[in-house]
C-alpha positions as CSV (number, residue, x, y, z in Angstrom):
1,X,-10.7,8.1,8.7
2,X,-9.6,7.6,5.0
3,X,-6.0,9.0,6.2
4,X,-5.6,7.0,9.2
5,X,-6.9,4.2,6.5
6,X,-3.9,5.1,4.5
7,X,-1.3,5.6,6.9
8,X,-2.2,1.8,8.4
9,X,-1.7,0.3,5.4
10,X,1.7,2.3,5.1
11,X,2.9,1.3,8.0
12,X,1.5,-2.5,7.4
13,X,3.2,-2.9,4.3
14,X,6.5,-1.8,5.9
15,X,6.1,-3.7,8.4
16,X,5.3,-7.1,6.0
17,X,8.6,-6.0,3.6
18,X,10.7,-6.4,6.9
19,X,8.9,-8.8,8.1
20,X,9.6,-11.5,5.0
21,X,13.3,-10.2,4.7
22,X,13.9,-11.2,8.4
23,X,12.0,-14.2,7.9
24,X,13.8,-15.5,5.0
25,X,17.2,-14.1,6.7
26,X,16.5,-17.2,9.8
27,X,15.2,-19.9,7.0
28,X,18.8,-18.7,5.7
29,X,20.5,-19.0,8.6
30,X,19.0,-22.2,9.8
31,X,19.4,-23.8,6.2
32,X,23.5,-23.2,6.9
33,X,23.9,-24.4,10.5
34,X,21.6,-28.1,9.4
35,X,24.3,-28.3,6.6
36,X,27.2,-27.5,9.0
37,X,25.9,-30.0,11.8
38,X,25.6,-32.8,8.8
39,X,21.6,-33.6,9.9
40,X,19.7,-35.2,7.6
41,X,16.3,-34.8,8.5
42,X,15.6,-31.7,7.0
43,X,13.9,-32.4,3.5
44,X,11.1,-34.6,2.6
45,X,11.2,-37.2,-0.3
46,X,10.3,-34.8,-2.5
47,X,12.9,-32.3,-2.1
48,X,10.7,-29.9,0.1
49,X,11.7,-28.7,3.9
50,X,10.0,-31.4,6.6
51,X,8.2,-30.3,9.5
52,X,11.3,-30.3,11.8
53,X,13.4,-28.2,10.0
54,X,10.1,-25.5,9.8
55,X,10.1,-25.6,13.4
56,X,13.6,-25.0,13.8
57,X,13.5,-22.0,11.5
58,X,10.6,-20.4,14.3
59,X,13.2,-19.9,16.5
60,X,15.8,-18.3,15.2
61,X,16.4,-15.1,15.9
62,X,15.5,-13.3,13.0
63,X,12.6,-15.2,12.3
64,X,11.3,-14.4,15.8
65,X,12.0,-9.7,15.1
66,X,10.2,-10.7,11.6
67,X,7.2,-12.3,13.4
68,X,7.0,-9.5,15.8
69,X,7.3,-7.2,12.8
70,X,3.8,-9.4,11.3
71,X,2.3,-8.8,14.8
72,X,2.8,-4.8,14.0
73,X,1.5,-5.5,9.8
74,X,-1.7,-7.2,10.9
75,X,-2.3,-4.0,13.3
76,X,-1.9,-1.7,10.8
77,X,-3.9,-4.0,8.0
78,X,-6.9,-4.5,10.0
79,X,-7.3,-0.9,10.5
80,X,-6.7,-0.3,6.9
81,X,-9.3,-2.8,5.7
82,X,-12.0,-1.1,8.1
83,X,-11.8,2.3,7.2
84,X,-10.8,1.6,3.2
85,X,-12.2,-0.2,0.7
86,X,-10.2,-3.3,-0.2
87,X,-8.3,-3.1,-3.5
88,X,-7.2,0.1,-1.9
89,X,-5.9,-1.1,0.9
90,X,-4.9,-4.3,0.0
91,X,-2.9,-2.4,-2.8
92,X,-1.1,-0.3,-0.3
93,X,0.0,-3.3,2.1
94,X,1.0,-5.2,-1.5
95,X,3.9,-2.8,-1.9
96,X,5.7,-4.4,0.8
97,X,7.1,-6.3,-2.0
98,X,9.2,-3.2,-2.8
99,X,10.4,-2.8,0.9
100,X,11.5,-6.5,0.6
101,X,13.3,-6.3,-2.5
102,X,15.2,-3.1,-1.1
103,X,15.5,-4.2,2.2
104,X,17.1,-8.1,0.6
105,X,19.8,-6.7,-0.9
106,X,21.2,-5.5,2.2
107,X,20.3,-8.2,4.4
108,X,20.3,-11.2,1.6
109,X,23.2,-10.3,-1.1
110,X,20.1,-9.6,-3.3
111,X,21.2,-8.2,-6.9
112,X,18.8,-5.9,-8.4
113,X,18.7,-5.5,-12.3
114,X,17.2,-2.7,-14.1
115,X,14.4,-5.0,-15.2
116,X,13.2,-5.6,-11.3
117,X,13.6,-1.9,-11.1
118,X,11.1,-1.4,-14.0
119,X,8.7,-3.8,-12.3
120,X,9.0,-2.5,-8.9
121,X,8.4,1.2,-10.5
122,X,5.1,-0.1,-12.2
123,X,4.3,-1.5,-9.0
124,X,5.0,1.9,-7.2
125,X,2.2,3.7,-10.1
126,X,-0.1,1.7,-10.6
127,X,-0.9,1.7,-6.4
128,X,-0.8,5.3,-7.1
129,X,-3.2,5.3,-9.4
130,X,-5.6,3.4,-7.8
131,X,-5.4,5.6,-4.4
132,X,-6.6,8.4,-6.7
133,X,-9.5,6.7,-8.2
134,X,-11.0,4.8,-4.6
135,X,-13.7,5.5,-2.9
136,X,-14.0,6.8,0.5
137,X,-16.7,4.2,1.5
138,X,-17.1,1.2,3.1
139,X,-19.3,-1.4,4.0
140,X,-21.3,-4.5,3.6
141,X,-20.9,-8.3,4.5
142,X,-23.2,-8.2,7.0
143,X,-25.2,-11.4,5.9
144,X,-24.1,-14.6,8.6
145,X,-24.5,-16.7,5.8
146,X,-21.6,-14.6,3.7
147,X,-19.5,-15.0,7.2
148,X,-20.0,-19.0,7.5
149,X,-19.3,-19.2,3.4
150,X,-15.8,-17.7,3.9
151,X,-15.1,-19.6,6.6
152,X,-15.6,-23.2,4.6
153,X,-13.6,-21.9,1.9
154,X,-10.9,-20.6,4.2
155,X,-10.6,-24.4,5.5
156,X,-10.9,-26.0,1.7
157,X,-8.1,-23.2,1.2
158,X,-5.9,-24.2,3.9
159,X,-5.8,-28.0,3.4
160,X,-5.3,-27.3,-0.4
161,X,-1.9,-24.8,0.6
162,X,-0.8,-27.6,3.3
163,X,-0.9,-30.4,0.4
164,X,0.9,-28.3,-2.1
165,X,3.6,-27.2,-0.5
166,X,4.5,-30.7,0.6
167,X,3.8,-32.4,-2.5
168,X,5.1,-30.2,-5.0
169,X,8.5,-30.1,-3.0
170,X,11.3,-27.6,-4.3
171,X,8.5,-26.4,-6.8
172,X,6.3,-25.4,-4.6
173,X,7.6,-22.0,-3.2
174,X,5.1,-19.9,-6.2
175,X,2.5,-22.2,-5.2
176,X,3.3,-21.8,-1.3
177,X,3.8,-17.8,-1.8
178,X,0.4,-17.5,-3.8
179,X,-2.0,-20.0,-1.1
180,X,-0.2,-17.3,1.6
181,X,-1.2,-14.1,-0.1
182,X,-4.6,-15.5,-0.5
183,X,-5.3,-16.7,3.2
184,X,-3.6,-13.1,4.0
185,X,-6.2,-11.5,1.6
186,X,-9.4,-13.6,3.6
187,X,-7.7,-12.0,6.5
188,X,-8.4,-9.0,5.2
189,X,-12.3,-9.6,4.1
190,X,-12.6,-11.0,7.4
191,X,-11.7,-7.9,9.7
192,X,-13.7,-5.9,7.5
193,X,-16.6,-7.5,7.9
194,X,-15.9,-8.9,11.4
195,X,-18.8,-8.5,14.2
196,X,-18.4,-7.0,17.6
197,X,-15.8,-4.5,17.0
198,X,-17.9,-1.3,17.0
199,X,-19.1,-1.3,19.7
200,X,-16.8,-3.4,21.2
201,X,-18.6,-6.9,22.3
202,X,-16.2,-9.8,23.0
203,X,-19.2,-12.2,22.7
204,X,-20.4,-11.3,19.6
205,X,-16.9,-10.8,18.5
206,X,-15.9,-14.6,19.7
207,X,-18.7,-16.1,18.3
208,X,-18.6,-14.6,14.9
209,X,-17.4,-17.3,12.1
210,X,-15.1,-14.4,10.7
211,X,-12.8,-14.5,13.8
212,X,-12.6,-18.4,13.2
213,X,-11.7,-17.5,9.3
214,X,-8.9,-14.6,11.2
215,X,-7.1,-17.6,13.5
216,X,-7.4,-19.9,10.9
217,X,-5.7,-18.5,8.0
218,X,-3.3,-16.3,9.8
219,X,-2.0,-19.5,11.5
220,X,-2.0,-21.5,8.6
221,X,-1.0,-18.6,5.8
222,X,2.0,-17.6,8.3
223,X,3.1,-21.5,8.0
224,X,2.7,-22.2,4.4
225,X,4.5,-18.6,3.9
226,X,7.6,-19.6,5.8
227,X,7.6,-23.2,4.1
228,X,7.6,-21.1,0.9
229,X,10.4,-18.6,2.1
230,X,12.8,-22.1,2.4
231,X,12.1,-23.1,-0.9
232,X,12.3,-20.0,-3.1
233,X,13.6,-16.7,-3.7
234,X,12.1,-13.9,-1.6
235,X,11.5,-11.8,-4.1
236,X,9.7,-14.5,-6.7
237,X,7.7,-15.4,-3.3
238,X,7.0,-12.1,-2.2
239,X,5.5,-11.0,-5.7
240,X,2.9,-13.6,-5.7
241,X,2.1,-13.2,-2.7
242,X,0.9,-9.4,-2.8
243,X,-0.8,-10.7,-6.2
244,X,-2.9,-13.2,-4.1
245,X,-3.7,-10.8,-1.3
246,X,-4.7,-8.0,-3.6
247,X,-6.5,-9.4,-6.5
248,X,-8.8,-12.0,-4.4
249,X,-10.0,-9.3,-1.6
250,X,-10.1,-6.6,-4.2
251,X,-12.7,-9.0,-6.4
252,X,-14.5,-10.0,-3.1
253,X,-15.1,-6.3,-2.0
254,X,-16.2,-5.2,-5.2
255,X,-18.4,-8.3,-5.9
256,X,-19.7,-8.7,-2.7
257,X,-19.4,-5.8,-0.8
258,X,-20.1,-2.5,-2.8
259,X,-16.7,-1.2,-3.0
260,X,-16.4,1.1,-5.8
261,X,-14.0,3.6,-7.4
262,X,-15.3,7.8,-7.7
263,X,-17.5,8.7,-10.2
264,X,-15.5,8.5,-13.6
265,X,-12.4,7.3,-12.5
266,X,-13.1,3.3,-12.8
267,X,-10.8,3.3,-15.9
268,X,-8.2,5.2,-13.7
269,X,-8.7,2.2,-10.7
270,X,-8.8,-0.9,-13.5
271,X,-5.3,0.8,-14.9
272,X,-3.5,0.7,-11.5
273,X,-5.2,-2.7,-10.7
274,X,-3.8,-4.5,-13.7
275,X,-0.6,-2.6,-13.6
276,X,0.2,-3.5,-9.9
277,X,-0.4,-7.4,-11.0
278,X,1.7,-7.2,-14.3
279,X,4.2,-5.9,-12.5
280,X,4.2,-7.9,-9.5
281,X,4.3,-10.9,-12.0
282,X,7.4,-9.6,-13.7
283,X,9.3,-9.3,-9.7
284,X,7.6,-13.0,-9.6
285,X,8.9,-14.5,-12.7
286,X,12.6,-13.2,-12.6
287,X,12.8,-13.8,-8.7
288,X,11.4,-17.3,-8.9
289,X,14.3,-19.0,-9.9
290,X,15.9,-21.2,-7.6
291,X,17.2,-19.8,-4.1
292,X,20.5,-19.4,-3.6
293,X,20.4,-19.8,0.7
294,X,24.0,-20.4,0.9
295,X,25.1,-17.6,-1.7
296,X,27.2,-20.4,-3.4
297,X,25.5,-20.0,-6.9
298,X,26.3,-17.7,-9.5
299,X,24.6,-14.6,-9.9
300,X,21.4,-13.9,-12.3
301,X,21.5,-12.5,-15.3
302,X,20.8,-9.4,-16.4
303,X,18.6,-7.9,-19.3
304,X,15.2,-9.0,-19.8
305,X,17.1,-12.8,-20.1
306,X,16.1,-15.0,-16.8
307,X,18.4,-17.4,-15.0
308,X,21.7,-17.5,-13.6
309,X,24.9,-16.5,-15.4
310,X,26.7,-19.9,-15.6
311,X,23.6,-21.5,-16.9
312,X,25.6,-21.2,-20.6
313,X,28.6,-22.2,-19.2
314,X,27.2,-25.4,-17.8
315,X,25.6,-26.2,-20.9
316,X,29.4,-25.6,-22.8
317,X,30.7,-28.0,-20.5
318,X,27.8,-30.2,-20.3
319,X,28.8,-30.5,-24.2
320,X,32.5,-30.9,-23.2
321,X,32.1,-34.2,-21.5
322,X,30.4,-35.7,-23.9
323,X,32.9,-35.4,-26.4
324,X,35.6,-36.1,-23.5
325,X,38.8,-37.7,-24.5
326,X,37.4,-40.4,-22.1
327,X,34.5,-41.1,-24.9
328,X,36.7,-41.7,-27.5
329,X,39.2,-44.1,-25.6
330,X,37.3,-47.2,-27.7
331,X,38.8,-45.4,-30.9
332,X,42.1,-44.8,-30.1
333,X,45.2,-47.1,-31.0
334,X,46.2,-49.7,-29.0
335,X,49.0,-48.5,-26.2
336,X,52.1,-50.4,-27.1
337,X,55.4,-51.0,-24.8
338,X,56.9,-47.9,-23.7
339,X,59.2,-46.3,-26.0
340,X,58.3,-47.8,-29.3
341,X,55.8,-46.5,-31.9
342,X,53.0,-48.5,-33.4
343,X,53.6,-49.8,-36.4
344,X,51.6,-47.7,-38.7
345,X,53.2,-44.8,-37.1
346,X,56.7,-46.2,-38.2
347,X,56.1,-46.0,-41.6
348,X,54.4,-42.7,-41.9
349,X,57.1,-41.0,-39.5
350,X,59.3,-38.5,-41.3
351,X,61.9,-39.5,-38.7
352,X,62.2,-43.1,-39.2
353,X,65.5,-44.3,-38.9
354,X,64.6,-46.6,-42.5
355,X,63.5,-43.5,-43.9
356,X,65.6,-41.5,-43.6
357,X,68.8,-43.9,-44.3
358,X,67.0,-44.9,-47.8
359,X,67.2,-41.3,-48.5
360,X,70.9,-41.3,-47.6
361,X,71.9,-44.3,-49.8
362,X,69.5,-42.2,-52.7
């Protein structure tokens, strides 16, 4: 069971890399063609995507293969989080950041610096690290109270996401991409601890407040997740978003439902924990400034520096038009008819026709 655990959450977080690529490929797509067509009702007063233009994103193309591909993720998720603990295989579904930063530079334009490499990489170890030090059991969350309990906090969670990403506007795609990775990671806690499964009861199963938490925060998690895919960069998204569903289903197993590492390897499992966030952070941090989703601005910067490359440039000329020629038209000498020199002028020449008889006479 603990290698069909593994394999699952494989083939989840490939399926979740392709999944956001494709996704952010149609909020791409549908960005251009609102901006082509001149319609103006597709941002809000703050600068964030309305409603509408959320909708129309749904059915692009793309966006419709990268939901299909989340259809295929939650499959292989929800069999991971049954027969693993949780910061194990919430850890292996989070590297689907690293199939979406591979997979965006063919699909997106995406650039890749060394220093992403370096974060993906720690990414990469640190989830080995903690496969080596997990625990092959599972269990707990049986309590009805611990089922009802995550289903409040699921809703509190839900209306809290739906407000930010709305109010915040364009700065609101970490925000949005962290709320998602969280009601993703409830997800998660839910299917493990879900009623009616084995044995199989549809009853049980449909009455069980942990389906409610499943509908609730895929539906609303998949929404916030797309709003934050049309305001940021995929990759700044995508990192906090694995941070989100990793760290909060990781604490929740361990706190609340006896997962553990092996004996003596805790260190080993708290390494690869805090590596796989540090570095998820880093992909976060350097991807989160602002998208480029009609590959009109310049490209970011390399080295551990973050930004785009112009951002020097437009401070230079930023500089340049305030000491314009325009800003120093109040201290220039008065025009004069054309073809004659000021006055001032006339005496100081060399060439002046006075001058330069005087010297004659001399």
């Amino acid at each position: 069971m603990f290698v069909i655990g593994v394999i699952a959450a494989s083939l989840a977080a490939v399926a979740y890399g392709m999944s956001t690529v494709l996704r952010a490929l149609g909020a791409r797509r549908t960005a251009q063609e609102a901006r082509e067509q001149g319609r103006t009702d597709q941002l809000t007063s703050t600068g964030g995507p309305s409603v509408n233009s959320t909708v129309s994103t749904f059915f692009d193309p793309s966006f419709v293969l990268g939901t299909l591909m989340v259809v295929v993720g939650f499959a292989g998720g929800a069999i991971a989080a049954r027969f693993l603990p949780l910061f194990l295989s919430q850890t292996i579904v989070s590297a689907n950041l690293v199939v979406t930063a591979l997979l965006g530079t063919v699909l997106l334009g995406i650039v890749l610096h060394a220093r992403d490499w370096i974060a993906i990489g720690m990414v990469v170890v640190s989830l080995c690290l903690l496969g080596a030090a997990s625990s092959h059991s599972t269990g707990g969350g049986e309590e009805r109270s611990f089922h009802w309990g995550m289903f409040g906090a699921t809703v509190v969670l839900c209306a809290l996401a739906l407000w930010a990403v709305y109010k915040l506007g364009t700065r609101g795609a970490i925000v949005g991409g962290a709320a998602a990775g969280l009601l993703f990671g409830v997800i998660a806690i839910a299917v493990r601890v879900l009623d009616g499964v084995h044995p199989l009861n549809v009853w049980t199963l449909l009455l069980d407040p942990a389906a409610w938490t499943i509908a609730v925060a895929g539906a609303v998690g998949f929404y916030v997740q797309t709003v934050a895919l049309q305001l940021g960069a995929v990759n700044g998204v995508t990192a906090v978003l694995v941070v989100g569903e990793t760290a909060g289903p990781s604490l929740v197993g361990v706190v609340f439902l006896g997962d553990t590492a092996k004996s003596g390897y805790a260190w080993l499992a708290v390494l690869g924990f805090i590596g796989a966030f540090v570095g998820a952070v880093l992909v976060a941090w350097y991807g989160s400034v602002d998208a480029d989703h009609f590959a009109e601005e310049p490209p970011l910067k390399g080295g551990w520096r973050r930004g785009r490359e112009a951002a020097a440039e437009d401070d230079a000329s930023h500089i340049a038009e305030l000491f314009s020629d325009s800003t120093f038209q109040s201290t220039a000498p008065p025009e004069t008819d054309a073809g004659t020199t000021p006055p001032a002028d006339r005496e100081q020449s060399p060439t002046d026709p006075r001058k330069v008889d005087s010297r004659r006479r001399s």
